[in-house]
C-alpha positions in Angstrom: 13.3 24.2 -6.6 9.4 25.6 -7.0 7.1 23.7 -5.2 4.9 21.8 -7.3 1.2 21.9 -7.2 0.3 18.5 -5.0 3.1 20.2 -2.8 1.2 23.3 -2.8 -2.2 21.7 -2.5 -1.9 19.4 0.3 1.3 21.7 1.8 3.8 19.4 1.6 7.8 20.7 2.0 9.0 18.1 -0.2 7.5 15.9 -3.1 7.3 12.5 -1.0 4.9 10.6 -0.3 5.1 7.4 1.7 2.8 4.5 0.9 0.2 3.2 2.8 0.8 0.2 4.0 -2.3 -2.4 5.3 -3.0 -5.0 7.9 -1.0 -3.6 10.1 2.1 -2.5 8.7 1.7 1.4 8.8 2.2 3.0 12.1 1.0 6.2 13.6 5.1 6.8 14.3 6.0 6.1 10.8 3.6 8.5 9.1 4.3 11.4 11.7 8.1 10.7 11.2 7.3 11.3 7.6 4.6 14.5 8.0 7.0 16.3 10.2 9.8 15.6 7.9 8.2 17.7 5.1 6.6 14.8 3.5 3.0 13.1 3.2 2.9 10.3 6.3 0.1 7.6 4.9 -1.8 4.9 7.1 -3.5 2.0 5.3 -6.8 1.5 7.1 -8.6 -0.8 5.3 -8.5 -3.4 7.8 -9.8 -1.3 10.7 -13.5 -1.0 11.8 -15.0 2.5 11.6 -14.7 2.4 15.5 -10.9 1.6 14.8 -10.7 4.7 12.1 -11.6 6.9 14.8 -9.3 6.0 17.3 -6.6 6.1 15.3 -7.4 9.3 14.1 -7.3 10.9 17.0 -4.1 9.3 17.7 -2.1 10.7 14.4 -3.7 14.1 15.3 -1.9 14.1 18.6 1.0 13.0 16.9 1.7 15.8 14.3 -0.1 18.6 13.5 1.1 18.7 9.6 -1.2 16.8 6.9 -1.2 12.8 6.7 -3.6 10.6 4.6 -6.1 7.8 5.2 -6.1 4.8 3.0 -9.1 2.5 2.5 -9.6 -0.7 -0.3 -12.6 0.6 -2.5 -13.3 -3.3 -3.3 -13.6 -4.6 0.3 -14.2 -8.4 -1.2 -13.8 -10.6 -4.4 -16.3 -12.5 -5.7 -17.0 -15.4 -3.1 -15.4 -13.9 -0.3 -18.8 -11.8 1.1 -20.7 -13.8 2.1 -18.7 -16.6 2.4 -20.4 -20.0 3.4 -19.5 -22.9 5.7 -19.3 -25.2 3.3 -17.3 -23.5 1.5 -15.2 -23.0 4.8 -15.3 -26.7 5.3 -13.7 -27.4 2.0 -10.7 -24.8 2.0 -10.0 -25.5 5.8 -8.1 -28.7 4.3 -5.5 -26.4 2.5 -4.9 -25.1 5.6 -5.3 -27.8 8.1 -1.4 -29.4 7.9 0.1 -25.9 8.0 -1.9 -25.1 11.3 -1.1 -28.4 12.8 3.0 -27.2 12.0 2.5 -24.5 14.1 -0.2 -26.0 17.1 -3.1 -23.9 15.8 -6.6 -25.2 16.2 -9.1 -24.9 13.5 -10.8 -21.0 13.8 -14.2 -20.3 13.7 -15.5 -19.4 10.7 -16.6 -16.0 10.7 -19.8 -13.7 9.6 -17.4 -11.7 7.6 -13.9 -11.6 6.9 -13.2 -7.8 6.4 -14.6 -4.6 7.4 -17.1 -2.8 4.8 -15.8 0.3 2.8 -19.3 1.7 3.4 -19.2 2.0 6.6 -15.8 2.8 7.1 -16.0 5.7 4.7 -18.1 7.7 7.2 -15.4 7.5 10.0 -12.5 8.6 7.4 -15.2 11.2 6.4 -15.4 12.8 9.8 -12.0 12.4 10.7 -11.4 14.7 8.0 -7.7 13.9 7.1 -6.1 16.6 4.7 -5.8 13.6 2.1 -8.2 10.4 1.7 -6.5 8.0 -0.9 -7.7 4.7 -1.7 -7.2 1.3 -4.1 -9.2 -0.9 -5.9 -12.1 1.1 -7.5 -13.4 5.0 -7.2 -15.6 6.1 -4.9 -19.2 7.1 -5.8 -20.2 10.9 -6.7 -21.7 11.4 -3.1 -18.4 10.1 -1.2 -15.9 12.5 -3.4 -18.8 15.3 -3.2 -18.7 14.7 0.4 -14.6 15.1 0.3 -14.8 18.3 -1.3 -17.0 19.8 1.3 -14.4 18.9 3.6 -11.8 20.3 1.6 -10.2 16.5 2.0 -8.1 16.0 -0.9 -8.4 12.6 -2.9 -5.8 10.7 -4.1 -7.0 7.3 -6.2 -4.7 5.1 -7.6 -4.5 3.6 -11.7 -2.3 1.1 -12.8 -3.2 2.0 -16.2 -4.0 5.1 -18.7 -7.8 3.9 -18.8 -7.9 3.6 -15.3 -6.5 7.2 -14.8 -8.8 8.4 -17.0 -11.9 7.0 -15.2 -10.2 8.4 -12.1 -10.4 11.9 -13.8 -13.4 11.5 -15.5 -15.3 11.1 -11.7 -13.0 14.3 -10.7 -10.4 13.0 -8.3 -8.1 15.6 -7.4 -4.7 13.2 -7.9 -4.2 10.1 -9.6 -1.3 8.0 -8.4 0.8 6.0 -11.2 1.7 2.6 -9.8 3.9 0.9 -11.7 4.2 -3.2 -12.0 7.5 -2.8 -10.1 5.8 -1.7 -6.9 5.6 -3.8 -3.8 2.6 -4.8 -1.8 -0.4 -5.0 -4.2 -1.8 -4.5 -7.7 -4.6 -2.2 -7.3 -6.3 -3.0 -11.0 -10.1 -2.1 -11.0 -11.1 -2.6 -14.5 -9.3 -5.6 -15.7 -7.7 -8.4 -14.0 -4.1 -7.6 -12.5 -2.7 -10.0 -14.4 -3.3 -8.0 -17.5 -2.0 -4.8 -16.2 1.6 -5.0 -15.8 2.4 -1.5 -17.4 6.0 -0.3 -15.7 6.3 3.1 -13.7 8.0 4.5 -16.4 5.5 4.4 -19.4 2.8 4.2 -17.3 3.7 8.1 -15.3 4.3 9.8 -18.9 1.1 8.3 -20.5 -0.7 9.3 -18.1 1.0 12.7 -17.3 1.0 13.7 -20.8 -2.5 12.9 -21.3 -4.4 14.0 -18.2 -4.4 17.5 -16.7 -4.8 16.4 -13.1 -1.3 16.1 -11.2 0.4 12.8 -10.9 2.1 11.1 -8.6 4.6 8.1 -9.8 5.2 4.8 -7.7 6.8 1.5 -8.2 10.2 0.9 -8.0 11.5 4.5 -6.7 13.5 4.2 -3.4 16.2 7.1 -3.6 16.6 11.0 -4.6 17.3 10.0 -8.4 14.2 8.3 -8.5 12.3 10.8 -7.1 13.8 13.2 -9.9 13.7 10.8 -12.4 9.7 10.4 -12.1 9.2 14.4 -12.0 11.3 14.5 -15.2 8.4 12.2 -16.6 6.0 15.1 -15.3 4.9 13.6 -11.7 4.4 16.4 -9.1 6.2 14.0 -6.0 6.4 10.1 -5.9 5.4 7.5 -3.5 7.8 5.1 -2.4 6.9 2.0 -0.2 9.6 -0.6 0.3 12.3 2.4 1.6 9.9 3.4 4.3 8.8 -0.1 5.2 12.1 -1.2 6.0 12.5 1.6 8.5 12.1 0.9 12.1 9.1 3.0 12.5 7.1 0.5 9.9 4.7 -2.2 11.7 6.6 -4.9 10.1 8.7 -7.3 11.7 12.2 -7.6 11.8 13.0 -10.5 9.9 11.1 -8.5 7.0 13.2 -5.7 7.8 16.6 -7.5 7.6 15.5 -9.4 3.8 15.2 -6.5 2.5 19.1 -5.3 2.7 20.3 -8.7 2.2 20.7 -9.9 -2.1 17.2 -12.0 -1.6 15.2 -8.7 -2.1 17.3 -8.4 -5.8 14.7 -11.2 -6.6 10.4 -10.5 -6.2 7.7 -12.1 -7.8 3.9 -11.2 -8.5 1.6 -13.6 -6.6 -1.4 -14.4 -4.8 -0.2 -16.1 -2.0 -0.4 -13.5 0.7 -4.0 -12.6 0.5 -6.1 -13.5 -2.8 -5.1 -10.2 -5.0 -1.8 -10.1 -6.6 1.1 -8.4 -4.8 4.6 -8.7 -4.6 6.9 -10.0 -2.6 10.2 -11.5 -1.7 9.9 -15.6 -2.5 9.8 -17.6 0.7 7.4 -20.9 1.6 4.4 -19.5 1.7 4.1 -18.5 -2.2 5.7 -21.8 -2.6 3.3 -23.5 -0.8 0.2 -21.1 -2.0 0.9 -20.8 -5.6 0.6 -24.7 -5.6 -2.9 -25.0 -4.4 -3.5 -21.7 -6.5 -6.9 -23.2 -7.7 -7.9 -24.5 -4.5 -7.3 -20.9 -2.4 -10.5 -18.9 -1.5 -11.2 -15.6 -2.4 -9.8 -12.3 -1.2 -11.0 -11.7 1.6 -11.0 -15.4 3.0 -7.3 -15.8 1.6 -6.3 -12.8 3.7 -7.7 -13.9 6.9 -6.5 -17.5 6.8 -2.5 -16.9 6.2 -3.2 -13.9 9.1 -3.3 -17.0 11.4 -0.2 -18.5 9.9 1.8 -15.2 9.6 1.4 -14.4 12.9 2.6 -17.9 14.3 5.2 -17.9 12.4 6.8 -14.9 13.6 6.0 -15.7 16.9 7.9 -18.8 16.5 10.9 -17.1 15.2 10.4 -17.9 11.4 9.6 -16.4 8.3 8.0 -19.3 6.6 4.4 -17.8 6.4 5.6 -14.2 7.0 4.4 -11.5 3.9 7.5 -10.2 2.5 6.4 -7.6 0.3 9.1 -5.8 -1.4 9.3 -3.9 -4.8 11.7 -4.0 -7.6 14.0 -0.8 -6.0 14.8 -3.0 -3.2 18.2 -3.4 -3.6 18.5 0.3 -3.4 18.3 0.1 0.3 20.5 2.2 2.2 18.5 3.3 5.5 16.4 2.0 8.4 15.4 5.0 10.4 13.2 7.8 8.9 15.2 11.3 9.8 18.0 8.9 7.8 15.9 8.4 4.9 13.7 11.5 4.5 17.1 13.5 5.2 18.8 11.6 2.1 16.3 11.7 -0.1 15.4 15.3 0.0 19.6 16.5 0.0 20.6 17.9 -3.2 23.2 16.1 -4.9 26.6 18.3 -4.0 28.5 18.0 -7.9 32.2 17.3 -7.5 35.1 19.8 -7.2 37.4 20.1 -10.3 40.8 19.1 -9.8 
């Protein structure tokens, strides 16, 4: 089969691309697992300091020598959430308060911000120099992508809908990634809520693909070979999938996560803004029960985000899954494989057609 061009631009073996995965969840194993398979390894780094950017850079490049990809949020804060004041700390702590007492927490300190500042961080992802810089929520400025192409760092932004991919390609990013509704994790919108753009993978990678000259890359849903050829049929160059690597060992996850995902709970996800203020999906459990309730009394993302951290981690400490982040997207149930050679091997196998009798 030819290689395609994102194959042939970012050099690539196969058209996979594995999905970034934030706070925490992408390791430096799991994308050199999937860079030395033939496929793009991703890391979401939009929770790291530019200090942290660099560290792990250096770590992935003594890892594998092939090309990975750096993930950063474009939108580092909704509105509310930078600054965010004490009073306003005050009044949202009593959301949180009985759930902290559940688990022995103390009250935390409110801080001077609750996430790291996508200009700064863009300067260590800038001198790292990945082969790929791909980020959510927004587009970079004109300086930042000039600044890529310099570098010969290829950028990958992601649309959830045709106008969105047309903004993309109108500020000349080199690949525009079409993420369906069904995808796990979050709903990168930029120009209108996420609420109102729920386009499926399907529609969304042939509008776009028949529309726009740059190569696209499908996502949402896909988590086998079929998948994979299914999207290209609609014109994608490769697809990301998410939820298959995430349920690999090499993921950051955690292994309760892990194990939901092959049981008949992941055949079930809803859209919600439970985990972190911006809408994502996930596997029900208590905390979207418990979140979606006080829906109208939850702060902002970034403030959402840093809250629940304290309450995720507890939980799983405590053995629980309670106030755990089960993201998961509608392919789910297609689960079959929890190591990466397993997966990476499978998907890129050509189907063998059956003998005649």
């Amino acid at each position: 089969m030819p290689q395609t061009d994102i194959q042939q631009r970012i050099g690539l073996r196969h058209p996979i691309i594995q999905g970034p995965f934030g706070g925490g969840l992408s390791t430096v194993e799991l994308a050199a697992a999937v860079t030395d398979a033939g496929g793009l390894g991703s890391f979401g780094a939009h929770y790291l300091e530019p200090d942290g950017i660099e560290a792990l850079a250096a770590r992935l490049r003594a890892a594998t020598a092939g090309p990975v990809a750096l993930n950063l949020w474009i939108s580092d804060h909704d509105p509310g959430g930078d600054p965010f004041s004490s009073e306003a700390f005050d009044a949202v702590w009593q959301v949180y308060q009985p759930f902290f007492a559940e688990y022995g927490l103390e009250r935390p300190e409110p801080q001077p911000r609750y996430h790291p500042r996508f200009t700064e961080q863009i300067d260590a992802v800038l001198e790292a120099r990945p082969r790929v810089f791909s980020f959510v929520f927004g587009i970079p400025d004109r300086a930042v992508l000039e600044a890529c192409r310099q570098r010969d760092i290829v950028t990958l932004g992601a649309a959830t809908t045709l106008a969105e991919a047309e903004a993309l390609d109108a500020a000349g990013v080199d690949l525009i990634l079409a993420t369906g509704f069904e995808a796990g994790g979050h709903r990168p919108a930029f120009l209108e809520p996420a609420e109102k753009n729920l386009i499926g993978t399907l529609p969304l990678t042939r509008q776009i693909a028949s529309r726009i000259k740059r190569p696209v890359i499908a996502a949402g849903g896909i988590a086998d070979r079929v998948g994979i050829e299914g999207a290209m049929a609609l014109g994608a160059g490769a697809a990301q999938l998410g939820t298959a690597f995430l349920a690999c060992a090499e993921s950051g996850t955690n292994d309760a996560h892990r194990d939901v995902l092959f049981t008949d709970r992941a055949r079930h996800t809803v859209l919600t803004r439970a985990y972190t203020g911006r809408l994502a999906r996930g596997i029900p459990n208590r905390v979207i029960a418990e979140m979606d309730k006080r829906a109208g009394q939850l702060p902002p993302f970034p403030v959402q985000a840093w809250f629940l951290g304290h309450l995720k981690r507890a939980a799983i400490a405590a053995g629980d899954e309670d106030f755990a982040s089960l993201y998961a997207g509608q392919g789910a149930p297609l689960l079959k494989h929890r190591r990466v050679s397993d997966l990476m091997a499978d998907l890129t196998t050509p189907a063998v057609a059956p003998v005649a009798a």
